[in-house]
Phi, psi and omega in degrees: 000150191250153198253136155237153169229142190228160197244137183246134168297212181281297195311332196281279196337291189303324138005271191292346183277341208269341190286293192307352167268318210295294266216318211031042172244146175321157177315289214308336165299316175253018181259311188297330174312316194270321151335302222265321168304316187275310203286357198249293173324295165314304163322304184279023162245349183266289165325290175339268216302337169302274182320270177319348149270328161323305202280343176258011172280094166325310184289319140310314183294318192298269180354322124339300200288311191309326198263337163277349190280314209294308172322310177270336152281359176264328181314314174310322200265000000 
């Protein structure tokens, strides 16, 4: 396991000290929580932000429209 050491202002100390009484886990424990809570946020703003040029891509959405037109009409029978 890899150790980092880091310089905290106030507000983050008082931050991690109110998570860790709040949370009743170790520094190093919520500090890995929170590492691990922002790399899942980022993905999912990174997806999002994905997913919304798919949905503004003129050439996908027609492709999209086709493909559901296509969907429904196999659906009929």
């Amino acid at each position: 396991m890899t150790q980092l050491a880091i310089r905290l202002n106030k507000d983050s100390e008082e931050s991690l000290d109110r998570l860790v009484t709040r949370l009743g886990r170790t520094r190093s424990d919520v500090v890995r929580l929170a590492i691990e809570a922002f790399d899942r946020a980022t993905l999912i703003e990174r997806m999002k932000a994905d997913a919304q040029l798919v949905r503004d891509d003129p050439a996908d959405r027609a492709e999209t429209n086709a493909v559901l037109a296509d969907m429904s009409q196999r659906r009929a029978w």
